[in-house]
KOLLOTOR-889964 format. One record per residue (C-alpha): y, x, z; residue number from 1. Coordinates in Angstrom, 1 decimal. Layout:
BEGIN
     c2     c1     c3 seq
      Y      X      Z NUM
...
end
This chain:
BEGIN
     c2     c1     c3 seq
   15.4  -10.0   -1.4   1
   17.7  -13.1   -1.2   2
   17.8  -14.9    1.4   3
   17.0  -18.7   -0.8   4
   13.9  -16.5   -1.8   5
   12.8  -15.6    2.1   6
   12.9  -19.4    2.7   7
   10.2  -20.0   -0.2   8
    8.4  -17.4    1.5   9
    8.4  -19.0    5.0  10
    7.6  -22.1    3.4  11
    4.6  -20.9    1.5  12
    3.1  -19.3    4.7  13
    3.6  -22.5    6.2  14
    1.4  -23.9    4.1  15
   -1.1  -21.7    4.3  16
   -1.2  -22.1    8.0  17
   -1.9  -26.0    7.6  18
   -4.7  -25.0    5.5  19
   -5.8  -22.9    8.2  20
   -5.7  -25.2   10.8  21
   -7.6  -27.4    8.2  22
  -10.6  -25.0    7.7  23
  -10.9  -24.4   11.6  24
  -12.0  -28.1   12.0  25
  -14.8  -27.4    9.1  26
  -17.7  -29.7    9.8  27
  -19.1  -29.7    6.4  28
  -19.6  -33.0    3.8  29
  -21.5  -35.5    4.0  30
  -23.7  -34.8    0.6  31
  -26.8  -34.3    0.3  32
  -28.2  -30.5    0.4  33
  -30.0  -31.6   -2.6  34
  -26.0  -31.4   -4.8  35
  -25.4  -28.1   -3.3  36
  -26.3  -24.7   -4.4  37
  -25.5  -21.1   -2.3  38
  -25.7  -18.7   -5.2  39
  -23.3  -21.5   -7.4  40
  -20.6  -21.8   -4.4  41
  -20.9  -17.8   -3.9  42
  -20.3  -16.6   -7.6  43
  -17.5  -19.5   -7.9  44
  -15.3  -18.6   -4.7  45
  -16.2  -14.5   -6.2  46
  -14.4  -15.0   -9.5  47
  -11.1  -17.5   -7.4  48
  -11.3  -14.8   -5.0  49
  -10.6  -11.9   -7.6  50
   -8.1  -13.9   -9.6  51
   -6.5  -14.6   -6.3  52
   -6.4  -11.0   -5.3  53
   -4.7   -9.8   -8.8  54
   -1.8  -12.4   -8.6  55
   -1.2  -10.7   -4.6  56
   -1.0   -7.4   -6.2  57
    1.5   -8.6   -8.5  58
    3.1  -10.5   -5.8  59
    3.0   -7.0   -3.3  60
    4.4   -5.1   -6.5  61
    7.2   -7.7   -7.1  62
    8.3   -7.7   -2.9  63
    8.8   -3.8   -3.7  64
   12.8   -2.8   -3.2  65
   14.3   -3.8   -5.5  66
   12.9   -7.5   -5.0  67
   12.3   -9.4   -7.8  68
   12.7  -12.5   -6.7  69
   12.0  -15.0   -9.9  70
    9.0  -13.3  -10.2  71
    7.9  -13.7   -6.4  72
    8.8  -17.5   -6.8  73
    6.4  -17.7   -9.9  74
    3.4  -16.0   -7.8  75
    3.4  -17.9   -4.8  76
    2.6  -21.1   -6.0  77
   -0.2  -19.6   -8.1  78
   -1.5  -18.3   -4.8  79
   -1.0  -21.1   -2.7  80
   -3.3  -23.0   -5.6  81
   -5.8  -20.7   -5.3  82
   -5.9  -20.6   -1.6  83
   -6.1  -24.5   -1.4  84
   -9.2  -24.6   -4.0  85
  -10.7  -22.2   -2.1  86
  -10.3  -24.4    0.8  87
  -11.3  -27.5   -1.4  88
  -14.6  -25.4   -2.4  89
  -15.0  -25.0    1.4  90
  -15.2  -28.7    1.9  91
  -17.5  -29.6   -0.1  92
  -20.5  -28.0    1.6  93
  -23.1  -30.0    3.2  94
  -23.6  -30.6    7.0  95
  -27.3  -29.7    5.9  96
  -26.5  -26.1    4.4  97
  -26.7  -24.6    8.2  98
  -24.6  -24.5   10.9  99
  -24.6  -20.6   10.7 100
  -23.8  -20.7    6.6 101
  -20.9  -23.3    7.5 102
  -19.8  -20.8    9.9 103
  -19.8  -17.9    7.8 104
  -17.8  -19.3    5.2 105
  -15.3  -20.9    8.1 106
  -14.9  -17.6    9.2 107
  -14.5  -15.4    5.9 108
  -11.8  -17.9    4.9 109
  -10.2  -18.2    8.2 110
   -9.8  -14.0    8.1 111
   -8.2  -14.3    4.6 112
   -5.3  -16.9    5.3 113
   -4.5  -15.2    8.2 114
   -4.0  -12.1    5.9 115
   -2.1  -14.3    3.0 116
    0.2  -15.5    6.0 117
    0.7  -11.6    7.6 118
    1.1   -9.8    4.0 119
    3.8  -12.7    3.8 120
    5.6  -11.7    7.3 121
    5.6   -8.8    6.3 122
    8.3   -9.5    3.7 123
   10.3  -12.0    6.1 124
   12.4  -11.9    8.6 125
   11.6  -15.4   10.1 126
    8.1  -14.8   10.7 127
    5.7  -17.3   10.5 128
    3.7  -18.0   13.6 129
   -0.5  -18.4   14.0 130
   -2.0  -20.2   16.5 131
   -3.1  -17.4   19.1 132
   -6.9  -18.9   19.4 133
   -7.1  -18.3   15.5 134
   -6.2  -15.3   16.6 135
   -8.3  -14.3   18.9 136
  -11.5  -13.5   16.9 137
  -10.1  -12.2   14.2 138
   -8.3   -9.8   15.9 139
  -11.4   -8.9   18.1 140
  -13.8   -8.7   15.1 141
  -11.0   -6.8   13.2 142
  -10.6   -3.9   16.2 143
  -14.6   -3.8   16.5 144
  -14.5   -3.1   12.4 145
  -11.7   -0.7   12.1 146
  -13.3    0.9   15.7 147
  -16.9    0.8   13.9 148
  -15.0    2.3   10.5 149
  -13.2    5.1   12.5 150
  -16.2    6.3   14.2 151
  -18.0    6.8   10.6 152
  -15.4    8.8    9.2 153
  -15.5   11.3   11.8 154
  -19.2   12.2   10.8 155
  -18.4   12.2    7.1 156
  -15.3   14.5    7.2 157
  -15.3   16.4    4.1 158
  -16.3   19.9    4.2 159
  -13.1   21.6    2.5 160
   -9.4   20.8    0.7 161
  -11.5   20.4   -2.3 162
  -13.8   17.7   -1.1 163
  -11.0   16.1    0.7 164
   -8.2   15.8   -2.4 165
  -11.5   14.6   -4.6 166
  -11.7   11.5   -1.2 167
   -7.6   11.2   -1.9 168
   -7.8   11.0   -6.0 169
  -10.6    8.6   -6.2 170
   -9.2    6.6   -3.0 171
   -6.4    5.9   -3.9 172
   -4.9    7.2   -7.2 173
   -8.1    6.9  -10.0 174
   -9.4    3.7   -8.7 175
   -5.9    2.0   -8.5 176
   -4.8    3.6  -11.9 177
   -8.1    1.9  -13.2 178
   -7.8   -1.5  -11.9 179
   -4.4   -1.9  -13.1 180
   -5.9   -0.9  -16.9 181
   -8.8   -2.9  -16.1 182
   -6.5   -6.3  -15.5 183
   -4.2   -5.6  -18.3 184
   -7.2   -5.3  -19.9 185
   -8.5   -8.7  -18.9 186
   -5.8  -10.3  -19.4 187
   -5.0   -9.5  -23.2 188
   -8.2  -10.2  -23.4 189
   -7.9  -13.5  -21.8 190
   -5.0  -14.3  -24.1 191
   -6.3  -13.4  -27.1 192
   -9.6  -15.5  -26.5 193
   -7.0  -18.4  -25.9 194
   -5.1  -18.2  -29.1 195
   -8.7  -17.9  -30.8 196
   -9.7  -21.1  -29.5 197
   -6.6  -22.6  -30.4 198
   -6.8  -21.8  -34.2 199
  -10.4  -23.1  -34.0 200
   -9.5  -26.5  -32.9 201
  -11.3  -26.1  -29.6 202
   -8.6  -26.0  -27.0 203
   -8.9  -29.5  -25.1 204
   -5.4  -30.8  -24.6 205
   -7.1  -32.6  -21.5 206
   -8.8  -29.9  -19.9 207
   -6.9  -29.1  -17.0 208
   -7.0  -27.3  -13.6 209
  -10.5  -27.6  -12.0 210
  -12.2  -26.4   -9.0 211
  -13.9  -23.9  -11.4 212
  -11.3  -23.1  -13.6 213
   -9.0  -20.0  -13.2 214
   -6.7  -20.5  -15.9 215
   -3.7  -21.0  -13.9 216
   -4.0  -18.7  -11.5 217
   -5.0  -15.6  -14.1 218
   -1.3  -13.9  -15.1 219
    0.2  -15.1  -18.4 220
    1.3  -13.2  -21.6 221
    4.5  -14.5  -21.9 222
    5.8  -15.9  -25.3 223
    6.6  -12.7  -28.3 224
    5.5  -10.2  -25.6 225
    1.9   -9.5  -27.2 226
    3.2   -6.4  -29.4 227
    4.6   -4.7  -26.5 228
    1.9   -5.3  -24.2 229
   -0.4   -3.9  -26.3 230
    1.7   -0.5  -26.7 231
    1.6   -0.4  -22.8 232
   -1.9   -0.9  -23.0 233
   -2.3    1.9  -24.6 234
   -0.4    3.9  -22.5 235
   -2.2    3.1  -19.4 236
   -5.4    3.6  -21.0 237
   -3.7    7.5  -22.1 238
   -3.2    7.1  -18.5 239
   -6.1    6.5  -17.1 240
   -8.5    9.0  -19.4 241
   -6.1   11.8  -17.8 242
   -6.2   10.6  -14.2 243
   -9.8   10.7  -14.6 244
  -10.4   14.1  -16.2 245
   -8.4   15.8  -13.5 246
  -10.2   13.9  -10.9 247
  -13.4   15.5  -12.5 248
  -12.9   18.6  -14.2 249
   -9.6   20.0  -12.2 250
  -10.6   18.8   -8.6 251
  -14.3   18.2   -8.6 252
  -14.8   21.1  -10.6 253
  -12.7   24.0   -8.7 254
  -15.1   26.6   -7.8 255
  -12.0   29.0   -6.4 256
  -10.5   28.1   -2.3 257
   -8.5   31.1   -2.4 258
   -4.5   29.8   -0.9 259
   -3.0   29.4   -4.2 260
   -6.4   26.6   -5.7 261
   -5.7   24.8   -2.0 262
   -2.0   24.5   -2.7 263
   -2.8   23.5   -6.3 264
   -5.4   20.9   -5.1 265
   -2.4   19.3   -2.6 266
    0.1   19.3   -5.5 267
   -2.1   17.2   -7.6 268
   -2.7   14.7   -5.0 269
    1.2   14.6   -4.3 270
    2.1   14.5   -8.4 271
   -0.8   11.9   -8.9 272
    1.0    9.0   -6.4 273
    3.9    8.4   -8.7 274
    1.6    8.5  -11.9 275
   -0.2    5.4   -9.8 276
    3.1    3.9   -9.0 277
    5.0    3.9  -12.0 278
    1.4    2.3  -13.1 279
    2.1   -0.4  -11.5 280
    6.1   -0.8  -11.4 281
    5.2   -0.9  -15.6 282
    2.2   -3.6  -15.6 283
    4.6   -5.8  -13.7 284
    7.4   -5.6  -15.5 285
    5.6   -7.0  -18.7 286
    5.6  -10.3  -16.8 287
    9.2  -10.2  -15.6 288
   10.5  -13.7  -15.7 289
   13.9  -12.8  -17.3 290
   15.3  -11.2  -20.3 291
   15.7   -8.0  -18.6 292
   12.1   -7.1  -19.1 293
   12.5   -5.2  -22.3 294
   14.8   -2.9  -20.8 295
   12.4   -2.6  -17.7 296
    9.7   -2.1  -20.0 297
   11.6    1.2  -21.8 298
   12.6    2.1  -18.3 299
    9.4    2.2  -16.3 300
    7.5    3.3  -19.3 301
    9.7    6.1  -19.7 302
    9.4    7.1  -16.1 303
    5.4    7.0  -16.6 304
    5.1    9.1  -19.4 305
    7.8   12.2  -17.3 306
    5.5   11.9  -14.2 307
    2.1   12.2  -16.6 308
    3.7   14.7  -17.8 309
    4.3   16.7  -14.6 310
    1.0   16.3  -13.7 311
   -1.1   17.4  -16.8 312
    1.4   20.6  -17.2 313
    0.4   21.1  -13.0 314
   -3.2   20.3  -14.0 315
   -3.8   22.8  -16.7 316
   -2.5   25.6  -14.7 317
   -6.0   26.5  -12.8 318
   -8.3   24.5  -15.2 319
  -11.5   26.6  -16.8 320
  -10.9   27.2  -20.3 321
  -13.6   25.1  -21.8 322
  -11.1   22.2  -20.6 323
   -8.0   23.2  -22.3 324
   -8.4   21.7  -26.0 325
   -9.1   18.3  -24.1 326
   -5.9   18.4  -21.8 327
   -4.0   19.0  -25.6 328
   -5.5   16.2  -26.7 329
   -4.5   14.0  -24.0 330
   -1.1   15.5  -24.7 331
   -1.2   14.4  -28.1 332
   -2.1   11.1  -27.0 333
    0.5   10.4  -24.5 334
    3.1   11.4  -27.2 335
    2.0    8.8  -29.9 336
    1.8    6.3  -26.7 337
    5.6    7.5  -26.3 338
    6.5    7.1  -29.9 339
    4.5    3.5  -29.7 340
    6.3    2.2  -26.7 341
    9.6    3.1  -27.8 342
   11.8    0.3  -28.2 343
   15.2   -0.5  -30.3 344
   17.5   -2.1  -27.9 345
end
C-alpha cells in the first residue's frame, strides 16, 4: 500500500474518532416525541447500516496484498458518509424517547466506530488512537460477549468431522459465496432500476443525498461495464448452486466416517476457501477504478473457474450416485460461464 494512501487512511480514522467523541456527548434533540418514530429510525439506520457494511467488504477486499489503492481512496469517503448520517440519524432523537433508548443507540454506534477506526489500524502503520474511557466499556462488554460466546460453543461441539465440516461450509464458505452473489445481485439490480427510471423521465436531477437515501453509498456499475458484469453474474451464480449442493448432498449427506470420507470431508473444506476467495478478488475487480480491470476481470475469473473446478472433480469422488447427473450439469454450466466470460484483449 503506498504510503500517500496510508495518510488517507489515518485521516479517515481521524474522522471517525471526532464523530465518536461527538456521539459520546449524545443528549438527544429537542423535538417533540410526537416527530419521532422507533420502528422508522430502526428500519432506516438497518438498510445505512447494510449498505455501510457492503462498501467495508469492498474496502477489506481492496486492503488485501496487493493494495489497491484507487479503489481504497474511492471507499473511504463513501464510508465516512455513511458513518456521519448514521451519526446525523442519531441526533435527531428526542430527549423524550428515553434515557435508556438514547443510551442504547449511543452505545450500538459508539461499538461500531470504534470498529471502523480498528479495521482501519489494522491496515496502518500510524495507528490511530481512541480515547481509553471509550474504551473501557466496549472492551469490557466485548470480553463478557466473546467470554459468554466461548462458553456456548463448548456445549454445542459437533458430534463428528461430518457435523463439524457442515459448521465450517455454512460458516464460512456457502454463506460468504452467497452474500457476495446476493450484492452483485442487488446491485445490477439497483442499476438497472436506475437506467429505467431515467428512460422514463423520472430521475429528479435535484434529488440528492438524503438522510434516507443510500444512493451514494450503494457500489456503482461503472460506465460500458454492464455486459461484463452480467457474465460474472452468472458465474457466481454457477458458483454458488455448486457450493451449495456440496454443502448438502456431499457433506450433509455422507452416511460413511470410515478414514478415507473424514479425509474427504477436510479436503472440501480446504478446496472450498479459495472457491470463496477468488469470489470475492472477482466481484471487486468489476469496480476497479482503472483500465486494468478487464484484464483483472479475465484473470480472477479464470482463477475461479480452475479452483471450482478442483473442487466439484474432489466433490464427486464420494457422492451417492443419484447426485452424479446434477454435478454434470453444473459442469456444463460452469463451462458456458467460461466461454461467456471470456474476453478478447
Amino acid at each position: 500500500m503506498k504510503k500517500e494512501t496510508q495518510k488517507y487512511l489515518r485521516s479517515a480514522a481521524l474522522s471517525i474518532v471526532v464523530l465518536l467523541d461527538h456521539v459520546r456527548k449524545l443528549e438527544g434533540s429537542d423535538e417533540p416525541l410526537a416527530s419521532f418514530s422507533g420502528p422508522k429510525f430502526r428500519d432506516s439506520v438497518k438498510e445505512l447500516a447494510t449498505a455501510i457494511d457492503k462498501e467495508a467488504t469492498r474496502f477489506i477486499i481492496a486492503c488485501k496484498p496487493p493494495a489497491l489503492d484507487a479503489e481504497i481512496r474511492a471507499l473511504c469517503p463513501k464510508i465516512n458518509a455513511g458513518l456521519f448520517h448514521l451519526v446525523k440519524k442519531a441526533d435527531s432523537i428526542p430527549k423524550t424517547a428515553g434515557k435508556l433508548y438514547l443510551e442504547a443507540i449511543q452505545k450500538a454506534i459508539c461499538r461500531s466506530l470504534i470498529s471502523a477506526v480498528g479495521l482501519i489500524n489494522s491496515f496502518i502503520e500510524e495507528k490511530v488512537e481512541i480515547d481509553k474511557a471509550a474504551l473501557y466499556e466496549v472492551s469490557y462488554t466485548s470480553a463478557s460477549g466473546i467470554f459468554w460466546e466461548h462458553c456456548k460453543t463448548l456445549v454445542q461441539l459437533p458430534a463428528d468431522n461430518r457435523a463439524a465440516a457442515m459448521l465450517a461450509w455454512q460458516s464460512s464458505i456457502g454463506s460468504l459465496v452467497k452474500d457476495a452473489v446476493e450484492e452483485l445481485d442487488e446491485t445490477v439490480k439497483e442499476y438497472k432500476d436506475s437506467e429505467t427510471s431515467k428512460d422514463c423521465g423520472k430521475q429528479n436531477a435535484d434529488d440528492e443525498f438524503s438522510d434516507d437515501s443510500m444512493d451514494d453509498l450503494d457500489p456503482d456499475i461503472p460506465p460500458g461495464r454492464l455486459e461484463q458484469v452480467l457474465k460474472v453474474q452468472r458465474l457466481l451464480t454457477s458458483t454458488k448452486h455448486a457450493c451449495d449442493k456440496i454443502g448438502l448432498r456431499c457433506i450433509r449427506d455422507c452416511k460413511v466416517l470410515d478414514e478415507e470420507h473424514v479425509m474427504w470431508l477436510d479436503r472440501l473444506v480446504d478446496l472450498g476457501k479459495p472457491v470463496q476467495d477468488a469470489v470475492d478478488e472477482l466481484s471487486a475487480a468489476l469496480f476497479i477504478d482503472d483500465d486494468s480491470w478487464l484484464q483483472q476481470v479475465e484473470i480472477e475469473s479464470s482463477k475461479l473457474r480452475k479452483v471450482l473446478s478442483g473442487l466439484i472433480t474432489l466433490a464427486i469422488t464420494f457422492v451417492d450416485d443419484s447426485h452424479l447427473k446434477w454435478f454434470e450439469t453444473c459442469r456444463k454450466q460452469l463451462d458456458a460461464a467460461h466461454e461467456s466470460t471470456s474476453i478478447v484483449r
